[in-house]
N, C-alpha and C positions, 0 to 999 in steps of 0.2 A: 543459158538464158538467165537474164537477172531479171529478177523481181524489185520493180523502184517505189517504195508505200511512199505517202505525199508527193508522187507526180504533178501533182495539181498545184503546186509552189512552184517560186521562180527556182527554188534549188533543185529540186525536182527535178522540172521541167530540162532545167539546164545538163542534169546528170544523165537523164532516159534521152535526151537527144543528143548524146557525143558518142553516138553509134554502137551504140549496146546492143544485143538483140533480145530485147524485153516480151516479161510473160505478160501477157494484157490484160491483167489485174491490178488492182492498186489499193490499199485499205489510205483513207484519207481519216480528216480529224473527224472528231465528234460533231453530228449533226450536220455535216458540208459533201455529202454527196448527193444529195439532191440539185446541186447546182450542175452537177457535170456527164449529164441524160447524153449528150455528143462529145464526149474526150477523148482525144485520138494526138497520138504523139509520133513523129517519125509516117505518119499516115494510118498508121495501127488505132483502133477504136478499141479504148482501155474501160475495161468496167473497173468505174471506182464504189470500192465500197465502204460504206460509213463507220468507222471507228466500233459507233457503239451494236455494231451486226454484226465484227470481228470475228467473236466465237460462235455464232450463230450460224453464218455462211460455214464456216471450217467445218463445224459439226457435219453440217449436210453432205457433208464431200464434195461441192461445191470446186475447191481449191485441191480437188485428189489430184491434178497434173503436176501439181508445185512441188516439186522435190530438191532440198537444198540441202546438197551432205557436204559439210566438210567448206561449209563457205564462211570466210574471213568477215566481217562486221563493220564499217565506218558508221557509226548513227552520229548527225546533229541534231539535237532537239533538247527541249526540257521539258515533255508533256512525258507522258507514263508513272510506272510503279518504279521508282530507280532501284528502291531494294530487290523488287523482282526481279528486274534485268539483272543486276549484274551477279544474281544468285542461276539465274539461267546460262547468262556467256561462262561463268565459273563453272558451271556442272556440263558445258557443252564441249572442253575444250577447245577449243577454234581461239582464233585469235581477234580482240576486236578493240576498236578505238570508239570512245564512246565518249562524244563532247556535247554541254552545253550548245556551245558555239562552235562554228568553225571558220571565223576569222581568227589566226593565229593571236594579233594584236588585240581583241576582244577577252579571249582564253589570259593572256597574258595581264592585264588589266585586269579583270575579274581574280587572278589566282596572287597579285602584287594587293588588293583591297581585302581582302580575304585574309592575310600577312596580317598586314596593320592591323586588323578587327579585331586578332588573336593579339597581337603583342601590346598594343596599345588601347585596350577594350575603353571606351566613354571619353578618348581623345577629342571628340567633337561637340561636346554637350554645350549648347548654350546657344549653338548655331543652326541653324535654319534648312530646308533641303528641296530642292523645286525643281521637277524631273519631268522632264518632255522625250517620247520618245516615239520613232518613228517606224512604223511598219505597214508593208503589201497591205493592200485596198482590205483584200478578202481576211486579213488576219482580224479577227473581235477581238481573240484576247490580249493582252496586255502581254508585251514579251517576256520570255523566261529570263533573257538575259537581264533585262529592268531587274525585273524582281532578284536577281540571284545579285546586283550590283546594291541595289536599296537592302538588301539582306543584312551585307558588311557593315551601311551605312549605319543603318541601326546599334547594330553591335558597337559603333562608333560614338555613341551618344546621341543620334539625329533622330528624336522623334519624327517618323512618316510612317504612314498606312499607305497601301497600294492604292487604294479608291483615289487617291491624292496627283495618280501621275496623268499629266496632260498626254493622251493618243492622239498621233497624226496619223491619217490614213489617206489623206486627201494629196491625190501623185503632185498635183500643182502645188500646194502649200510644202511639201516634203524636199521641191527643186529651191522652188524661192528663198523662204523663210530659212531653212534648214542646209540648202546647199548638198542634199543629196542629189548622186548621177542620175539622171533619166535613164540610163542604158545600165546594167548591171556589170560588174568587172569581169574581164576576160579571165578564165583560172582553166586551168590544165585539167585534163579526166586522162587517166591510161586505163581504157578496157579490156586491155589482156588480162590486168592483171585479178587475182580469183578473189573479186571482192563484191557485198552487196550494200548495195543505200540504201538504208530505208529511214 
């Protein structure tokens, strides 16, 4: 049984329905389970639980059916303790891939600005920086990949603060203006194989 945390996103969503057979639990972000009192995926009604109840529900024993021995790791995201994590997959042995992003072209982009930042530091000074960027309705915050891109940018000479970057959340302004898909990309899941999303 896999356990899918952030079901409640399109990635999620899209992972716990390619035929997994999921534990109907979910720990979602901070402060955003209260919106999802009827979540149910594949027909299964998923208790999601709030981020910040994480250690609090577990204490309880609460989540004593979850037992994951010996399970392989894909995380995308950029919310957490990253030192923690990867002081945790190191001390867990298992194997795990652990991205910002997981658009290949994203990762690659972010890891080619990243380069520059180091080899060429205040190559950019003098010049200007106006970042728009788009994400799901339900996202508030400001995506990690913005910020981990405006990161480099800085290092680059580009005075910008995050308060700075223009959010699109609105699905009609995201198709028109922006030219993002209405429908999300078709991408591959293989459930056989011994791994969990969260």
């Amino acid at each position: 049984m896999y356990q899918v945390n952030g079901c409640t996103g399109k990635m999620g969503q899209a992972v716990a329905a390619a035929g997994l057979q999921l534990v109907p639990k979910c720990i979602t972000g901070h402060g955003r389970a209260g919106g999802y009192a009827e979540f149910s995926i594949q027909g299964i009604k998923v208790d999601v639980v709030d981020g910040d109840e994480r250690e609090k529900v577990m204490d309880q024993g609460m989540w004593s059916s979850i037992v994951v021995e010996d399970c392989h790791l894909v995380m995308g995201t950029t919310g957490g303790d990253w030192n923690k994590l990867v002081k945790d997959v190191e001390a867990s042995g298992v194997y795990a891939v652990i991205a910002p992003q997981m658009g290949k072209q994203v990762v690659a982009f972010q890891a080619a600005m990243e380069l520059m930042a180091e080899q060429f530091p205040g190559a950019f000074a003098g010049y200007t920086l106006q970042v728009t960027e788009s994400h799901q309705l339900s996202e508030v915050d400001t995506s990690g990949t913005a910020k981990a891109v405006i990161s480099s940018y800085q290092k680059l000479g580009l005075p910008f603060n995050l308060d700075q970057i223009e959010m699109v959340r609105d699905p009609e302004e995201q198709v028109t203006r922006m030219g993002v898909p209405s429908e999300p990309p078709q991408w591959a899941c293989i459930p056989h194989l011994p791994s969990c999303f969260c």
